[in-house]
N, C-alpha and C positions, 0 to 999 in steps of 0.2 A: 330536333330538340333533344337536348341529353338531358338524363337522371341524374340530380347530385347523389353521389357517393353517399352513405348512410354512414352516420358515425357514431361510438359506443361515449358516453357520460362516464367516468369514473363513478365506481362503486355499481355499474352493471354487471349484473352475475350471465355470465353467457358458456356455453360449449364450445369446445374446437368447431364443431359444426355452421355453426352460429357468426365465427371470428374470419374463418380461413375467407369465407366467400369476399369478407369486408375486404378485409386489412393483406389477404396475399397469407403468401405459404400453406403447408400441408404438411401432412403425418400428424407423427406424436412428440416430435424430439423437444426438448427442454430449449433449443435456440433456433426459430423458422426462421433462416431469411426468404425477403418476397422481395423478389427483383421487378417484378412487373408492378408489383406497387411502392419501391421504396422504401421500404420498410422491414425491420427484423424486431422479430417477435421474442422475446422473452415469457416464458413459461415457470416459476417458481413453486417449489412441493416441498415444506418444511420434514414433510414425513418421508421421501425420500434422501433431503441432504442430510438428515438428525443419524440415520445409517452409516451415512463418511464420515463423522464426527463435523461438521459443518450445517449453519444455518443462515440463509439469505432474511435479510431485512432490514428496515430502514435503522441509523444508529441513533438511539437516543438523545443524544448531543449536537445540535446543529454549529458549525462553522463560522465565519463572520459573511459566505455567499449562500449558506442555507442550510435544507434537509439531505440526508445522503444516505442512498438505498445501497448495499451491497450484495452484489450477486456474484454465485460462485461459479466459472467456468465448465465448459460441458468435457468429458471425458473421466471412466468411471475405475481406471485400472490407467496404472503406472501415473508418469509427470502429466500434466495438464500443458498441451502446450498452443502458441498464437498460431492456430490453424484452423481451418472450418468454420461452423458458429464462435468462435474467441475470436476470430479475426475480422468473421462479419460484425459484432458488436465493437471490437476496438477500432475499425477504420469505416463505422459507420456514416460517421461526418462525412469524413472526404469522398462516399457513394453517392454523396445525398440522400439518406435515409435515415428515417427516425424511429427510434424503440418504443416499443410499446410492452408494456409489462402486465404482465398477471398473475397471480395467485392463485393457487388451487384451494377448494372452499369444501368439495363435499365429492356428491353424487346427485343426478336426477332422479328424483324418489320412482323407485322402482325398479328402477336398471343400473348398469357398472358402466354410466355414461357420467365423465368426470366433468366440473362446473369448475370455473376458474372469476376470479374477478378481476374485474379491468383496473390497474392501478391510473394509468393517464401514462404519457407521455415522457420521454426521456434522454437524455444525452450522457456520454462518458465525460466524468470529469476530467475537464482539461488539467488543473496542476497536477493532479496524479492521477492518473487514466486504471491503473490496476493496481492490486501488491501481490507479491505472493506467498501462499503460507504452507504450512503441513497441515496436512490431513489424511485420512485412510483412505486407499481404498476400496473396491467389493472384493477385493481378497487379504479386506486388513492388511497391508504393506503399505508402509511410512510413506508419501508421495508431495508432490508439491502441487499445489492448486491455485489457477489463477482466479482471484476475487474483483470483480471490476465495482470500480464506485462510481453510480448511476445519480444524477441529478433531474429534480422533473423539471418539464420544461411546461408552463401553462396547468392550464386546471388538474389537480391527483388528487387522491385520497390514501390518507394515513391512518391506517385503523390501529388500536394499543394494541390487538394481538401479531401484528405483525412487525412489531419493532423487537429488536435482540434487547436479552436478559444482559443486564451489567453483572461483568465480574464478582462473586463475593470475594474474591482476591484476587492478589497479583498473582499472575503465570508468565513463565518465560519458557519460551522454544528457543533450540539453536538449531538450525538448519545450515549444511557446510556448502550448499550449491544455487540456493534462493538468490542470494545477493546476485553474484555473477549471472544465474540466468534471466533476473528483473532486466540488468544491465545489457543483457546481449536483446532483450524484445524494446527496450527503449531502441536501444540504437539500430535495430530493424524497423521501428517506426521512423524515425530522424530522417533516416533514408530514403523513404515513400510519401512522407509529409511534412517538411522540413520547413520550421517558425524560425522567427525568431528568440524566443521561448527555449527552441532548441538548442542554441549556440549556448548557455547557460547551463542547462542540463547536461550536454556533451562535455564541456568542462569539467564539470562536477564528478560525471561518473567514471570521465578518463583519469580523472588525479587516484579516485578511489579505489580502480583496478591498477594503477600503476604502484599505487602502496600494498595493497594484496598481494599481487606480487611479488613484489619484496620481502614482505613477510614472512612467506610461504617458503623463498630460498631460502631466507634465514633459519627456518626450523617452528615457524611459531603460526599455527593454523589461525588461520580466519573463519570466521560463521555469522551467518546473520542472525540479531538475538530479536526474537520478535517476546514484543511486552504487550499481555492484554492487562490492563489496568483495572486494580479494583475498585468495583463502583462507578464502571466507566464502561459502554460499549464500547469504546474505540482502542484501536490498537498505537502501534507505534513497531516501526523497524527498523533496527541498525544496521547497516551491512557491514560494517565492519567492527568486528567483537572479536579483541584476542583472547583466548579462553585461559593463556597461557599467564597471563600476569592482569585480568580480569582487566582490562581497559576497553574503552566503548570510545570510537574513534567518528566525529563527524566532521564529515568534509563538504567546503566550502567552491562555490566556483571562480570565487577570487579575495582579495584579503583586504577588499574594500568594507568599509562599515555596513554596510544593507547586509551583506553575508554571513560576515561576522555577527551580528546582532541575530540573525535568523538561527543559524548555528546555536551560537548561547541559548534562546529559545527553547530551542529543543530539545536544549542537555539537561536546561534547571528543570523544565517539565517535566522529563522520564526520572531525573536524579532521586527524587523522593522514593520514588519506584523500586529502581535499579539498585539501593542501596540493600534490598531485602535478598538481593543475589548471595548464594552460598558460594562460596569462595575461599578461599587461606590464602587470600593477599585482599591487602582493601578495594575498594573502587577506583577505580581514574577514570575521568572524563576529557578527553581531547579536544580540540579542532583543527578537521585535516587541514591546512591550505596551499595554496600553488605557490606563495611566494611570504615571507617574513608581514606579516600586519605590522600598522605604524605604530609609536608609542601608546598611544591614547587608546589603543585597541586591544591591545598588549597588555595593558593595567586593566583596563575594563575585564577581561576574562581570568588577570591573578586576582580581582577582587573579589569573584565569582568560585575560586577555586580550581576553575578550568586550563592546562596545560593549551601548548599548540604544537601539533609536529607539521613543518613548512618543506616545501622542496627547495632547495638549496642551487646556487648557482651552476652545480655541476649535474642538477639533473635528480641528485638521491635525495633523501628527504634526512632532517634535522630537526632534533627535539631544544625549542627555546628554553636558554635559562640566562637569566640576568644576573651579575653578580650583585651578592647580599651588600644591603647598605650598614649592616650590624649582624650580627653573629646568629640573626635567626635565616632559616633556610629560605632562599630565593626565592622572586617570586617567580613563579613559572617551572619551577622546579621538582620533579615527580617524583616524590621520597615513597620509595617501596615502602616503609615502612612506617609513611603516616596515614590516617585515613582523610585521604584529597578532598572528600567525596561528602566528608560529612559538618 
């Protein structure tokens, strides 16, 4: 006769003690995987990440598929990179293993025995599995940190002190290496667990380095411009932002309408935002794509304001302009010296 398993309720206050026997793993580390049970353990301590300038929790704002817990990758000096615990949580699905989350609560009255609470149950969001952002860290140096966005799966509990403070304003970071190395851990995923899903993505991010590149020969840096929004827990990330003539560039994994529309999305979202950028040249808003969009796509983004720079037959990319049907400036036409933007 076998023992069922014992299992913890969301909102039980327990000790490592108490956890490890259940659920697998050991020590102290902020990410246990437990191989013999399947399972990786997620550890969260506001009071330690508030030190790197970083804070785990759920964001305010749910999605059109739900609630989304964000946690910050383990590694506490230099970049954060997909290895060890980051790679146990990003390729937890494809082990057969499921997260389990907790929060640090206190102390057990009397001693320096730390109590965590059981949040419930959780998976990596599929459309966007991590971002990466700057952060400090324990020797105060600028660093990049992976944030993964966790979805619960079955019964959690959401308590208001563990959700993130909304912006009292806008903040903009430019990081010169986020983008590309998002780019280079996507496509080491693609590799190891390759969707459908990914044939899109892979598009998307091969157009956007093959324009960075270019760029860059050209003379004219790229950064990724990460926007926290005011009044808003949630962020937003460009990767490709020339700082050079203040354009904000998003790319597309084909120049069909579903992309083109998602694209626009995203631009009139952050536009509001992005307009508050200090700069001495206005704003422009792009979209990258692989190939010229058709007419009706074309007008939908000049009505919008929104330029397109396309890749061109030969392979280099080309900025759309249509010639004027009367003597005011084209549409699709990026007048340095109007403001596109506004």
């Amino acid at each position: 006769m076998t023992t069922p398993t014992p299992t913890f309720q969301p909102g039980a206050i327990l000790t490592r003690a108490q956890i490890h026997p259940v659920l697998g793993g050991s020590g102290y580390a902020g990410i246990c995987p437990a191989v013999e049970k399947k399972n990786v353990l997620l550890f969260s301590d506001s009071n330690i990440g508030e030190r790197y300038g970083y804070r785990d929790g759920w964001l305010a704002e749910d999605d059109e598929i739900g609630p989304i817990f964000t946690y910050t990758g383990a590694g506490k000096r230099n970049d954060q990179t997909i290895s060890g615990g980051n790679a146990a949580i990003l390729d937890h699905a494809s082990k057969g293993r499921t997260l389990h989350l907790f929060i640090a609560v206190g102390k057990v009255p009397g001693s320096d025995t730390r109590t965590h609470r059981y949040i419930g149950k959780f998976k990596v969001d599929e459309r966007n599995p991590f971002e990466i952002r700057e952060a400090r860290d324990e020797l105060n140096h600028d660093r990049n940190v992976i944030v993964f966005r966790l979805r619960p799966i079955g019964p959690h509990i959401r308590e208001a002190s563990d959700t993130l403070q909304a912006a009292p304003r806008s903040r903009f970071r430019f990081n010169q290496t986020a983008g590309r190395l998002a780019r280079s851990y996507r496509r080491q995923r693609r590799h190891t667990q390759p969707t459908y899903a990914d044939q899109v993505e892979a598009a998307r991010d091969d157009l956007a380095e093959a324009f960075e590149e270019r760029e860059i020969a050209a003379g004219h840096p790229i950064v990724q411009l990460e926007l926290s929004m005011r009044n808003s827990t949630s962020q937003l990330s460009f990767d490709i932002y020339s700082r050079t003539n203040n354009t904000v560039y998003e790319p597309t994994a084909s120049a069909a309408s579903e992309s083109i529309t998602q694209a626009l999305a995203q631009l009139l979202n952050a536009r509001r935002y992005l307009r508050e950028l200090d700069h001495d040249q206005p704003l422009h808003l792009m979209v990258l794509t692989p190939s010229l969009p058709r007419q009706d796509l074309r007008e939908l983004l000049a009505e919008h304001g929104i330029g397109i720079v396309y890749r061109n037959e030969s392979g280099d990319f080309s900025e759309f302009t249509e010639p004027a049907a009367s003597n005011s400036a084209p549409r699709g036409f990026r007048c340095l010296d109007c403001p596109v933007a506004a």
